[in-house]
Structure formats: C-alpha cells, structure tokens
C-alpha positions in Angstrom: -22.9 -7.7 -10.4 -23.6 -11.7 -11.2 -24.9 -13.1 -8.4 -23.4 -16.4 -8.9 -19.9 -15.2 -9.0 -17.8 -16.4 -5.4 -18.9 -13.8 -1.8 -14.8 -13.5 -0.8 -14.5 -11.9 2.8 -10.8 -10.4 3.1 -8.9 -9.3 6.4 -6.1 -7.2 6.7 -3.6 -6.8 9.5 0.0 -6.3 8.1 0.2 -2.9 10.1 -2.3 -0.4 11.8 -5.2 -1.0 10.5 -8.0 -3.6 10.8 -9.6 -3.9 7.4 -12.7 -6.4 6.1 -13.7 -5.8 3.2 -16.3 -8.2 0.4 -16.1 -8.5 -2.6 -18.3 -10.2 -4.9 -16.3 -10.8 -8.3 -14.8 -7.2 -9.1 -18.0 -5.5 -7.2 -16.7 -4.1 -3.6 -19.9 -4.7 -1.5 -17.9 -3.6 2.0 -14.7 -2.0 3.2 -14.5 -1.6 6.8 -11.5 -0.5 8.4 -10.6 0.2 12.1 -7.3 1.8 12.6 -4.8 2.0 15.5 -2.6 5.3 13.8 -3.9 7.4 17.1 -2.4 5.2 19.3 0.7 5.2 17.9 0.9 8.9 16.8 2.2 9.5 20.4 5.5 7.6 19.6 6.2 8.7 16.2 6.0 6.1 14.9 4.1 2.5 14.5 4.5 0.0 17.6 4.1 -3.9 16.7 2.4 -4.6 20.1 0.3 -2.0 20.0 -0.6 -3.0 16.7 -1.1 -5.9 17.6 -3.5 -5.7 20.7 -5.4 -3.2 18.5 -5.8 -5.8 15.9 -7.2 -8.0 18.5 -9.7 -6.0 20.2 -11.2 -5.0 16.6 -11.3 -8.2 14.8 -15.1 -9.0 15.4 -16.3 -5.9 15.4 -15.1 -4.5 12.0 -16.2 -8.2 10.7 -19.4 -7.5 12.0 -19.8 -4.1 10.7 -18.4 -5.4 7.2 -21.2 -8.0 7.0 -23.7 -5.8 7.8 -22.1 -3.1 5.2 -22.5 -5.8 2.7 -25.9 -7.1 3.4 -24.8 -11.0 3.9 -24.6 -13.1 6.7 -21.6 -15.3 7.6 -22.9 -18.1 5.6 -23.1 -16.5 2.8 -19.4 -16.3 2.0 -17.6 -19.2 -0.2 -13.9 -17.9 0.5 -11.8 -16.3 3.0 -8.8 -14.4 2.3 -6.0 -13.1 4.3 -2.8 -10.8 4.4 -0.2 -13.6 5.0 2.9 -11.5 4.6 4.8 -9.2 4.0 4.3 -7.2 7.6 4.3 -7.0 11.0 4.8 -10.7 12.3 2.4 -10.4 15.7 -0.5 -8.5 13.2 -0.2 -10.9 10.8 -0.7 -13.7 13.4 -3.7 -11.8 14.6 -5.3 -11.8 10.9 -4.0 -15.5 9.9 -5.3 -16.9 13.2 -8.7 -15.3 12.8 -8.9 -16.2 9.0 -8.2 -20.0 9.9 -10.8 -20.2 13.0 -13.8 -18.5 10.3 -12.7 -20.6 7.2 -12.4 -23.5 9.5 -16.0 -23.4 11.4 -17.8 -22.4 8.4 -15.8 -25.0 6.0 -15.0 -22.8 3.4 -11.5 -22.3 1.7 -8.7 -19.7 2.9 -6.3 -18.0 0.7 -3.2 -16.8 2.5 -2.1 -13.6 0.1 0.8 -11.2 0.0 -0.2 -7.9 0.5 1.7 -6.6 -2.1 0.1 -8.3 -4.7 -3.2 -7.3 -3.0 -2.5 -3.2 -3.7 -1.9 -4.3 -7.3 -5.3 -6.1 -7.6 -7.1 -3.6 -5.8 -7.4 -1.5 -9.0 -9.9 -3.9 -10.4 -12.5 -3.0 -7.8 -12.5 0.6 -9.6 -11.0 -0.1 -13.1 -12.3 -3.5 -13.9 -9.4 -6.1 -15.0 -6.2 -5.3 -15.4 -4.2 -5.1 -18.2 -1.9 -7.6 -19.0 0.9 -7.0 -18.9 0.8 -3.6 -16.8 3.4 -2.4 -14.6 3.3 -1.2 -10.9 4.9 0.8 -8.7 3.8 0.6 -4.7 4.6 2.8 -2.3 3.9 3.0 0.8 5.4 3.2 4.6 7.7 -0.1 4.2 7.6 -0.8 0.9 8.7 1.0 -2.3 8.2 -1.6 -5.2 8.0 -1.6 -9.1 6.4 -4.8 -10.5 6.2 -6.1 -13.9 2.6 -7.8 -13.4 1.9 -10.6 -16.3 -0.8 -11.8 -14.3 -1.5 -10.5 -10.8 -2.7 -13.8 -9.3 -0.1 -16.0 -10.9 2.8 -13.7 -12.2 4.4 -10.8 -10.5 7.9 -10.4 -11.2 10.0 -7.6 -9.3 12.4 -5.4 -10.8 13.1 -2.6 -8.5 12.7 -1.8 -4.6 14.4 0.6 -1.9 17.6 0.5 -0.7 16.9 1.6 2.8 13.9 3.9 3.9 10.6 3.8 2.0 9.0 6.8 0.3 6.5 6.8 3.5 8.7 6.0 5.7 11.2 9.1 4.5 7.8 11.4 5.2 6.9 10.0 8.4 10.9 11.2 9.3 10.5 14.3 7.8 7.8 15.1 9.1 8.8 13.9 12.4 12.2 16.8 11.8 9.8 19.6 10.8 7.3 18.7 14.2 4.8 18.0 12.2 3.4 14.7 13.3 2.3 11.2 12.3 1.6 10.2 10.5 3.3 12.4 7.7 2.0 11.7 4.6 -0.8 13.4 4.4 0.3 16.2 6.7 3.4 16.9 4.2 0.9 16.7 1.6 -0.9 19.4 3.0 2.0 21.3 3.9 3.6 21.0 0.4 0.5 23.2 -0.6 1.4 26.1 0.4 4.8 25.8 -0.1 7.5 26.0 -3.3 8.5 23.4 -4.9 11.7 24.2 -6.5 12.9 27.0 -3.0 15.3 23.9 -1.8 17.5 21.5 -4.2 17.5 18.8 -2.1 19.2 15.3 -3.7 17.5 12.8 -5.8 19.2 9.3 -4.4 19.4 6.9 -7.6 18.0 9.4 -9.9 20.3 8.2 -13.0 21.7 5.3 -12.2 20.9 2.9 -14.7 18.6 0.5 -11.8 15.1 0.4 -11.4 16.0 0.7 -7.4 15.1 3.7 -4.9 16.7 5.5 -2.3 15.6 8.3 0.3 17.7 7.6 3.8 20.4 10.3 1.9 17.5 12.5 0.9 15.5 12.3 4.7 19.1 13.1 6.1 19.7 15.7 3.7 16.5 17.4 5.2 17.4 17.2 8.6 20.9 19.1 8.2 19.2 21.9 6.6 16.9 22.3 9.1 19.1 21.8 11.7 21.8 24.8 9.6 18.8 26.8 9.7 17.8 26.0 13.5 21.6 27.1 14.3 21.6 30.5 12.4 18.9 31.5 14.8 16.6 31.5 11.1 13.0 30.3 10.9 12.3 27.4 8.9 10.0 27.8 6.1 8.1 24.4 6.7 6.1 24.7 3.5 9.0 25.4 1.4 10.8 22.0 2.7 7.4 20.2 3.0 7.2 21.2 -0.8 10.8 20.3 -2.4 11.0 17.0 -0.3 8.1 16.1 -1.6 9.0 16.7 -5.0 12.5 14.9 -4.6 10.6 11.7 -3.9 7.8 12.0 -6.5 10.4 13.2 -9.2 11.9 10.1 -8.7 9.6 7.7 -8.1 7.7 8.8 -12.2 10.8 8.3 -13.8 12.0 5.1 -12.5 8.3 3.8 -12.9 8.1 5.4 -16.6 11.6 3.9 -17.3 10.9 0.4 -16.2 7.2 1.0 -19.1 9.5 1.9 -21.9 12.0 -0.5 -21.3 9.4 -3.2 -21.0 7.7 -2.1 -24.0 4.4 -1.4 -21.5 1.7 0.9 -21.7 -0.2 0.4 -18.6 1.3 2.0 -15.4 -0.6 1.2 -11.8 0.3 3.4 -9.1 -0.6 1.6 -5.3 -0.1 1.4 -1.7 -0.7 4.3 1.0 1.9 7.2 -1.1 -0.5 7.0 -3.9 -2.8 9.1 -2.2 0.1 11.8 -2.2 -1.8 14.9 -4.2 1.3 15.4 -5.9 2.6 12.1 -7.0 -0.8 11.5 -8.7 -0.5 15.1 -10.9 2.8 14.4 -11.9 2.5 10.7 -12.5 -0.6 12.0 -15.1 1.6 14.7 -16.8 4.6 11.9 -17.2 2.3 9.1 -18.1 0.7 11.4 -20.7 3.6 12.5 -22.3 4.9 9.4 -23.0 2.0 8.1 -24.3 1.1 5.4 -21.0 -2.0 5.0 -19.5 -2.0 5.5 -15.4 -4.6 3.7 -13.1 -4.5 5.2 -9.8 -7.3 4.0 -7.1 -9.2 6.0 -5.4 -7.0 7.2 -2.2 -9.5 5.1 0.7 -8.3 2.0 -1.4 -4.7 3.0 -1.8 -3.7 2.6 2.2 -4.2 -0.8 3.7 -7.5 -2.0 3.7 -9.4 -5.3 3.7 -10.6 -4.7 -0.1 -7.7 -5.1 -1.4 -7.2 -8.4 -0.2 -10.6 -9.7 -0.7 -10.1 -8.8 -4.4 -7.5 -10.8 -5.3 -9.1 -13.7 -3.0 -11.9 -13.2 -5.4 -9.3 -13.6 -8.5 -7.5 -16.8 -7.1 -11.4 -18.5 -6.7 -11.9 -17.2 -10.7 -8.7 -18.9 -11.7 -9.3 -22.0 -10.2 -6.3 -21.8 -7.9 -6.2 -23.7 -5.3 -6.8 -22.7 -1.9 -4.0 -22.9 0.7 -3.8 -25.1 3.7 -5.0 -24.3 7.3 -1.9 -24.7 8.5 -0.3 -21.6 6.7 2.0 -19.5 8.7 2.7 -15.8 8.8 5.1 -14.4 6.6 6.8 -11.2 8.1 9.1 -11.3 4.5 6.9 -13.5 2.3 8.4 -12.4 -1.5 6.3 -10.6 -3.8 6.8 -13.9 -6.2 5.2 -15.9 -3.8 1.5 -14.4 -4.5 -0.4 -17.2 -2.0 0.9 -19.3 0.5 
C-alpha cells in the first residue's frame, strides 16, 4: 500500500443495504455493510420505503464502524464517493444527501458514480487493474448487463441487457413459487445442490438469437406452470430438481452470451459482477466455458459481488488517479442514470 496514494470513503444505497467501505488506491482498508433484506423478507420482496428509512437509521453508524475498520479518522479522507444511480430513487437520496453534507463540511471532493460501473471496478480491489479492454457481464436483482469496458472510469460501452426480469430477480420469483423465501439466490443455490440439473427442460429465452440480450420472465413463468401441473395432479414437487434445472437455464445462458460477446470482440478477459456472481454454479461453469475457449475469468470474491460500499469507493479511488474531475454538490439522484454516464 503507498501511503501517499488518495484515502476514498464510498457509500452505497441503491437498494437494501448500507455499505462504506475505504479504499486507499487498490488496497480495501474497510467494507462495512448494514443490510435491511430481513425487513423486507416478510413481503417477498424489496420495499423502497423500507429501504429507505433503513438507510437512514444506519448511515452514521456503519460510517462510524467503517472508520474505525480502517484505522482513520474523518479527516483523513481526500474524496468521497457515492452510488448516484442506477437504483432505488428515495435510497439514493438517502446516500447522495449524506455524501454532499460529509464532502461539504470536510471540503473535500464528491464523486457521484453509477453503480454499475462500480461492480466492474470492484475487481481491482482483489485482482489489481483491469485489463483493457475486458468484458463484463453483471447480474444481479435489477440488472443483467454485458459491458464492453475500454476503460472503466472513462469508457463503458453496453452491448446487451434483459428484456424484462433480471437473473436475480427470476430467482427471487422462483423461489418465491417453490416457498422458499427471500431472498432467493442463495437459497436456490443451496437448493440446486442437491438437486439434478438436467431432471426438467425448462426454456432458455434468447438462447440463439443472434443479440447479446437476456430474457427470463418466459423462463420464471415456465416454472410456475409446472409446479402448479404438478400441484394439480395431487404430485409432490421435487424442489431440488427445479431449484437445480432453473438454475442451469439462467447460467447456461448467461456464459454463452458473455463468451459470445469475448469472441466477437476479439477479447480475452471476461469479469463476472454484481450479487448472481456469487451463484456456486454460475462461477463453475463460467471457469469450464472461459477455459475452453481460451479467456481468462475474474470473479470477486462473493462479499464483494452484492452491493457494498467497496465497490464504489474503488472506482472513487480510480476517478482521483485519472485526474477526473470531481462532480458538483448539487448532483441529483439518478433512479436510471445510463451505464455510459460513469460520474455525474
């Protein structure tokens, strides 16, 4: 770790979870999350106010606990960063708002960032820089993205994204059918264990189709009428078997869209991101793909693959190292801020 490289303080709040994290140059010195999913797993599903609220009673103390993580004080940090968008527009407001008041008192700079971009530079926290170019694919509970990256903090170009549902949010439904939970990532994941992957040919939604583009609404529905067909005939429904060839719809997909979009880039670099990536299964067959076709796969560790203030706080800590210029206290929130537009 150089001492004199920039002390960036990031905070995320696009969704559930309250994250800090610092970062010193590629060196993560604190990631400090507080997360709201309990209080939402009673409704199935995320509520914005909720969220919200949540985000507002644990602002201070997870920045608190962050500091203290890291060893600095308050005045120790040159740069703020801050989810700006894409997300939930009253949690962004809560993380924006806090971002502006700490960058404002202390009179340091603030860089509003789009959270996409910020699962993308996360990577470099584990992996040191990124290739250039590389090629990412994020998925997670709203977004299912791949990226051509020339340069993550200047140069993200997209080339593919769903059509309806999101990989996470098709398991959140799923699992939501099989009374399984929320949220259902990881309890499909677990479920899929134990199950068979090839027992149920459920469809793969844009498998072939010439676009870089996903879709899982047909697939999530597909699941539901053959539980229901099963739920009719009086039959139990092997949970583990459908936890298992869902699963393996979406994952099939997901590699060879990503793996297409590498050879028809003429890229070698593959980076897998947001809170899906932390799916057991996507990560083994993402490997055996990438290593067939000769592409290298950087996957985070799964703590920095869902939301967390790291991630943002990393590519804060790139903008300061590429001289960009910092953005102006008057920045809104972004609900649909574009993957182009990496700072606001």
């Amino acid at each position: 770790m150089i001492q004199d490289e920039p002390l960036v303080l990031g905070i995320e709040t696009s969704c559930d979870e309250t994250g800090v994290g610092i970062v010193r140059g590629h060196t993560l010195l604190a990631d400090a999350i507080a997360s709201s999913v309990e209080e939402h797993a009673r409704f199935g599903g995320v509520v914005p106010e909720v969220a919200s609220r949540a985000h507002l009673e644990a602002m201070g103390p997870t920045i608190e606990r962050a500091l203290a993580d890291a060893g600095v004080a308050f005045t120790d940090v040159d740069a703020f960063a801050v989810t700006a968008g894409p997300g939930l527009p009253g949690a962004l407001m809560v993380g924006v708002a806090a971002a502006k008041a700490y960058a404002l008192s202390l009179g340091k700079p603030l860089y509003g960032v789009n959270h996409l971009a910020a699962h993308v530079c996360v990577d470099q926290l584990e992996h040191g820089p990124l290739p250039k170019p590389c090629v990412a694919l994020l998925v997670s509970g709203g977004h299912s993205s791949l990226l051509l990256v020339p340069d993550v903090a200047g140069d993200v170009r997209p080339l593919g994204s769903t059509v309806d549902d999101a990989a996470g949010e098709a398991f959140d439904k799923v699992a939501r059918v099989l009374g399984l939970g929320f949220p259902g990532g990881p309890i499909i994941d677990r479920s899929a264990r134990d199950g068979d992957p090839a027992a149920i040919p459920f469809p793969r939604g844009k498998y072939d189709d010439g676009t870089y583009d996903f879709s899982f609404s047909g697939l999530k529905t597909a699941v539901a009428r053959w539980v229901e067909a099963k739920e009719r005939a009086g039959e139990a429904v092997p949970i583990a078997d459908v936890a298992a060839s869902f699963q393996e719809a979406v994952v099939d997909v997901l590699t060879r869209k990503a793996l297409k979009v590498c050879k028809d880039n003429g890229v070698h670099d593959l980076l897998i991101g947001g809170g899906v990536a932390a799916n057991s299964r996507l990560r083994a067959l993402a490997k055996e793909r990438c290593d067939a076709a000769g592409v290298r796969l950087r996957v985070p560790r799964p703590k920095l693959c869902t939301d967390n203030g790291a991630m943002v706080a990393a590519l804060g800590a790139e903008l300061v190292a590429t001289g960009a210029a910092p953005s102006d206290l008057e920045l809104p929130a972004d609900s649909s801020l574009p993957i182009e537009s990496i700072t606001l």
